[in-house]
C-alpha positions in Angstrom: 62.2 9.5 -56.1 62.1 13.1 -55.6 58.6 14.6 -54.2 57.4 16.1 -57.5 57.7 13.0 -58.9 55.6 11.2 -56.2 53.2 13.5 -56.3 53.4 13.0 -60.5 52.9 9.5 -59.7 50.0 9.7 -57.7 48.3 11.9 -60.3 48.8 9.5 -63.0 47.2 7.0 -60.7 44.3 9.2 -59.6 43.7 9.9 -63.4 44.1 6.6 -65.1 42.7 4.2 -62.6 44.7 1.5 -63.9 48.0 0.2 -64.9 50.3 -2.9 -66.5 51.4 -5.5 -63.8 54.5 -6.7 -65.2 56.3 -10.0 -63.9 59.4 -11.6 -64.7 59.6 -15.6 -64.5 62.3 -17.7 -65.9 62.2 -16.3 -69.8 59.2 -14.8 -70.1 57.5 -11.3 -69.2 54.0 -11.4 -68.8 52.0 -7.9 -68.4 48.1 -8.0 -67.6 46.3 -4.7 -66.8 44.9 -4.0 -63.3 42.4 -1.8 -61.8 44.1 0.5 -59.3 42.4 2.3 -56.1 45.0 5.0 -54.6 44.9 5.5 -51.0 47.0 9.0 -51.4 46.7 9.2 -47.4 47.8 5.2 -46.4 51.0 5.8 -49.4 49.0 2.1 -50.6 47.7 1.2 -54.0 44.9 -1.5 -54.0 45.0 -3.6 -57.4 41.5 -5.0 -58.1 41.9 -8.4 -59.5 39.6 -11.7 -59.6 40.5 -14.3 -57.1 41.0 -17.0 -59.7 42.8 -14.8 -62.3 46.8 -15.1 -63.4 47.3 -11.8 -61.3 45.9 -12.9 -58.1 47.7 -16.4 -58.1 51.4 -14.2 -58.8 50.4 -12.1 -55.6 48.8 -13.8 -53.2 52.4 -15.7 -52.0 53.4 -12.7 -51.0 50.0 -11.1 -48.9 50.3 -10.2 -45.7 47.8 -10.2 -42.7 47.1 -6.5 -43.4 45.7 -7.5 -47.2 49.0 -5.9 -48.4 51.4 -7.7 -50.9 55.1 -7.8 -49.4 57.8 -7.1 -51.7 57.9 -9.4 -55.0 60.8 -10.1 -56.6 61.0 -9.5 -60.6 57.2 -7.9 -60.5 56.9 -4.6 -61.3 53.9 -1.8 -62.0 54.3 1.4 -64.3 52.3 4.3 -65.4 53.3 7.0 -68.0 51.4 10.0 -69.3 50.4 10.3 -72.8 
């Protein structure tokens, strides 16, 4: 991704506050919005998301000690202007 397009990306982020996360299990493709929090300076994006929800059971396998979801496969999180 070039650096324009970062910098795009964190933009959208900044201005939106939230965005579709996507996953992919088996045949079906669920998508459930999430609040976002970008920390431009750490390169991290914090998802809000209740402990109990659908969201929060497809990513907490993959937290790490830092509070930080590793990489999970078939997921994925997208923003667009309109």
């Amino acid at each position: 991704m070039a650096d324009d397009d970062v910098a795009r990306l964190w933009d959208l982020v900044d201005k939106t506050g939230f965005g579709p996360f996507t996953t992919h299990g088996g045949e079906d493709i669920r998508s459930r919005p999430v609040a976002a929090v970008p920390h431009r300076d750490r390169q991290v994006i914090a998802f809000l998301s209740g402990v109990a929800s659908w969201t929060a059971r497809m990513i907490l396998p993959f937290a790490r000690p830092d509070g930080c979801a590793g990489r999970m496969p078939s997921t994925g999180i997208a923003w667009a202007p309109w």
